[in-house]
C-alpha positions in Angstrom: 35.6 22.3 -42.5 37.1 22.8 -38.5 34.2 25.1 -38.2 31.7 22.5 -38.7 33.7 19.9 -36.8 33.7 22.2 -34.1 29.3 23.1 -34.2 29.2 19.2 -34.1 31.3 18.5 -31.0 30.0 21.5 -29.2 25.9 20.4 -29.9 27.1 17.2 -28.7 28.8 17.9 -25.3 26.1 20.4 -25.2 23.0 17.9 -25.8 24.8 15.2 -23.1 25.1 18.4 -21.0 21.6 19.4 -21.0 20.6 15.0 -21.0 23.0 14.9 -17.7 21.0 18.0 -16.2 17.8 16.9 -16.6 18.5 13.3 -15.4 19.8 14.7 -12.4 17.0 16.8 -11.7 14.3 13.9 -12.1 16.3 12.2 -9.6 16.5 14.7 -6.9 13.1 15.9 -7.9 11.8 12.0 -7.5 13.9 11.9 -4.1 13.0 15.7 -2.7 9.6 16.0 -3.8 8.4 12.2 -3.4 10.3 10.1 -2.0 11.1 11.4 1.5 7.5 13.1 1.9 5.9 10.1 1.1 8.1 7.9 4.0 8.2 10.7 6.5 4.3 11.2 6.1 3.6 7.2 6.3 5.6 6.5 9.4 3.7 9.1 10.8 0.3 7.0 10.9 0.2 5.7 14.1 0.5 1.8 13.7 3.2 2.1 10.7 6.6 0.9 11.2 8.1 0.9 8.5 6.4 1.9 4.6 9.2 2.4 1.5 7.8 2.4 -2.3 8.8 1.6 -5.6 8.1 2.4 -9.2 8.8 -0.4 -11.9 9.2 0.3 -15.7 5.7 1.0 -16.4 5.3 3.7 -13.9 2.9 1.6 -11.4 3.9 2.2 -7.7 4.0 0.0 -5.0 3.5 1.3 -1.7 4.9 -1.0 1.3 3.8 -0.7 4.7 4.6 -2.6 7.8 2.0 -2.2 10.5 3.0 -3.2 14.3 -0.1 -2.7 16.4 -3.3 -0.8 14.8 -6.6 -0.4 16.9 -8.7 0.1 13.6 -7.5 -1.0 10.2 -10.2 0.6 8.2 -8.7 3.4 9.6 -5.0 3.1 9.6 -5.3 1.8 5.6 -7.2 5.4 5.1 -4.8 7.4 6.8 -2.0 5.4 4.4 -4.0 6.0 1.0 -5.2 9.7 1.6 -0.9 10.4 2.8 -0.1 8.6 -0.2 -2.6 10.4 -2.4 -1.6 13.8 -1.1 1.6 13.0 -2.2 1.2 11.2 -5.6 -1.7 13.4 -6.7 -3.8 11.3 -9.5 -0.7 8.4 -9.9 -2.3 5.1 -8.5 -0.5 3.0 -6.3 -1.0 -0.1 -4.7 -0.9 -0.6 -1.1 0.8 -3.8 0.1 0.8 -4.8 3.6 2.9 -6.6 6.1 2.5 -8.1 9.6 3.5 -10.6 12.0 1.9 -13.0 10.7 1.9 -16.8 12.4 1.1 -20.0 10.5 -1.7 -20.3 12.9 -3.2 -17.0 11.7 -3.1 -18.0 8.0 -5.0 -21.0 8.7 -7.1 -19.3 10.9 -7.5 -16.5 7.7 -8.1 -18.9 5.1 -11.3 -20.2 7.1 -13.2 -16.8 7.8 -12.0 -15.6 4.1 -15.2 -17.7 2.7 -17.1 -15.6 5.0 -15.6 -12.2 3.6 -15.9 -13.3 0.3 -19.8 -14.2 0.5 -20.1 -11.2 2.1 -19.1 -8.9 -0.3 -21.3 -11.2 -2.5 -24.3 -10.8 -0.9 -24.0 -7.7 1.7 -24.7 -10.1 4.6 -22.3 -8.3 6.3 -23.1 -8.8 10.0 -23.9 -12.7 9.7 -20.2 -12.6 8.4 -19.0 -10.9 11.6 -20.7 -13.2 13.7 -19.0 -16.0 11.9 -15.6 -14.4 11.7 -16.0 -13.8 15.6 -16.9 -16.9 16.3 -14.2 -19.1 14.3 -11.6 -16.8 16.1 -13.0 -17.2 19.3 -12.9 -21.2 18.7 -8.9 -20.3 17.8 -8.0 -18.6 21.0 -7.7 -15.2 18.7 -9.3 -12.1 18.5 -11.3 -10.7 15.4 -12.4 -7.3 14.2 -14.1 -6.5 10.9 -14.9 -3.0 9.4 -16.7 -2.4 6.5 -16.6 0.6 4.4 -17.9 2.0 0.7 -15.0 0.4 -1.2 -13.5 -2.8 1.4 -13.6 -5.5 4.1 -10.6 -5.0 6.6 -10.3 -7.6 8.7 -7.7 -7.7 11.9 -6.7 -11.3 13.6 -4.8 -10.9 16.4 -3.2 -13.6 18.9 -0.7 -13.0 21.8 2.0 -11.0 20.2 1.4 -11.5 16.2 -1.6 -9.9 14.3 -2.8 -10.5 10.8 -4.5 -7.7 8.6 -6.2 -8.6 5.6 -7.7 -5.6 3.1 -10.9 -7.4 0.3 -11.7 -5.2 -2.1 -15.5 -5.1 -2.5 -15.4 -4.8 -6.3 -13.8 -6.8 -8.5 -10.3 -4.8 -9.2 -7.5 -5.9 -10.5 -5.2 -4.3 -8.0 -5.7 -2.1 -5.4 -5.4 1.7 -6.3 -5.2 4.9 -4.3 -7.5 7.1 -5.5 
């Protein structure tokens, strides 16, 4: 009877042992292997100054990514989703972005974003340039617009602040590295 007593407490410690092991090695594998290569390799896209990420309970990731001062969105978002894609492989993540923002920008935003909108719409791309330009013009700010298979990236930008805004040309739910 002690000899069965005994098999149970050793496959016991032995199966919290092995639970423990493995834990631990999901951890450091999710901190060695992902974590640092995906911070290191964002914060070295110029323009990014600071980018963290995180995974909630269903396994979707969130990538964060302050930008200061970027020349060409289209191309700064691309750097961020091929880095992140390298790194993740086929998991999807969405790309969240912060600026610096001004009230003044957001209204300024919120006037061109009809503009984008139809644009995607309709492919009447360059009319919506010209409009964006000249609303920004009208607001003492400066506009640029790229335009690429899959988005619209548009960059505001007065004095010291900038706004950067990513419309998906397809309807998606959220937007996934891919």
């Amino acid at each position: 009877m002690n000899f069965k007593r005994d098999n149970r407490l050793t496959f016991v410690i032995a199966l919290a042992v092995t639970v423990a092991v493995l834990v631990a090695g999901q951890l450091l594998w999710q901190k060695y292997a992902v974590a640092r290569p995906l911070g290191t390799g964002l914060q070295g896209i110029p323009g990014v100054t600071a980018a963290n990420w995180a995974e909630n309970k269903n396994g979707d990731i969130t990538i964060n990514v302050t930008l200061g001062s970027v020349d060409n969105l289209a191309k700064t978002y691309g750097e961020i989703g091929e880095t992140a894609k390298t790194i993740l492989g086929k998991r999807p993540a969405a790309i969240n972005l912060t600026d610096s923002r001004t009230p003044e920008l957001e209204t300024l935003y919120h006037a061109v974003h009809f503009h984008l909108q139809e644009a995607v719409a309709t492919g009447n791309f360059s009319a919506m340039a010209d409009r964006v330009d000249a609303k920004a013009r009208d607001a003492g700010a400066q506009a640029r617009v790229y335009v690429d298979a899959r988005s619209v990236y548009l960059q505001l930008h007065k004095a010291d602040a900038a706004l950067y805004a990513v419309v998906p040309r397809f309807d998606t739910a959220a937007r996934e590295v891919k």
